[in-house]
C-alpha positions as CSV (number, residue, x, y, z in Angstrom):
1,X,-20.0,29.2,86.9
2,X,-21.9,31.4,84.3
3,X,-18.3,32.0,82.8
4,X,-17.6,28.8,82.2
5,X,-21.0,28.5,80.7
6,X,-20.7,31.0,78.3
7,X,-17.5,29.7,76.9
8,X,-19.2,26.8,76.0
9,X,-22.2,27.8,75.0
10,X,-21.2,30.6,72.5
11,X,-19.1,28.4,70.4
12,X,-21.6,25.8,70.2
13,X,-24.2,28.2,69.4
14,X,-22.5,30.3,66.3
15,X,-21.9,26.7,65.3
16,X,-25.5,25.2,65.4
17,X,-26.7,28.9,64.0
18,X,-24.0,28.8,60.8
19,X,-24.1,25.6,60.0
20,X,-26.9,25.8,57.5
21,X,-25.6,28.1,55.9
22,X,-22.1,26.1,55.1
23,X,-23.9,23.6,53.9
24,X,-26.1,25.8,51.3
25,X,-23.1,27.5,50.4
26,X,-21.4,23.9,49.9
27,X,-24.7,23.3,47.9
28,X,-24.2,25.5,45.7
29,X,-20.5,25.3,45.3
30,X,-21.1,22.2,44.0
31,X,-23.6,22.5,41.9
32,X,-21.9,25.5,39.7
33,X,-18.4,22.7,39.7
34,X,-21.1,20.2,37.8
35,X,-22.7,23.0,35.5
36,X,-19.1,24.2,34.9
37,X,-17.7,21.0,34.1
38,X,-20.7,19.8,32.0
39,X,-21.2,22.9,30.3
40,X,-21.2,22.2,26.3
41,X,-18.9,24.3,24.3
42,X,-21.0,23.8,20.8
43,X,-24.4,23.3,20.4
44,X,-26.3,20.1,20.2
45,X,-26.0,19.1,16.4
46,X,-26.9,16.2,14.3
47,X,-24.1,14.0,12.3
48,X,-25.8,14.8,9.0
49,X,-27.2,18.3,7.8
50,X,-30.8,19.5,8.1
51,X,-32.6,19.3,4.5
C-alpha cells in the first residue's frame, strides 16, 4: 500500500513543487520576446532638426 502511495505522490509533488517556477520562467520568456520585438533600432527623433 505505501508503494502504491509513493508512485503517486512523488509525481504529484515534483509537480506542485516546480510549477512556479515554469511559470516564472514562462514569465520571463515572454517578457524578453516583447522587449526584443519592441526594441527600437534608432533613437527617438523629431521630423524637423533641433535649432
Amino acid at each position: 500500500m505505501l508503494a502504491a502511495n509513493r508512485d503517486v505522490l512523488l509525481p504529484v509533488a515534483l509537480t506542485v513543487g516546480l510549477l512556479p517556477l515554469v511559470i516564472l520562467f514562462s514569465f520571463i520568456v515572454r517578457i524578453a520576446t516583447v522587449t526584443e520585438r519592441t526594441v527600437a533600432t534608432i533613437p527617438f527623433t523629431t521630423p524637423e532638426p533641433e535649432q
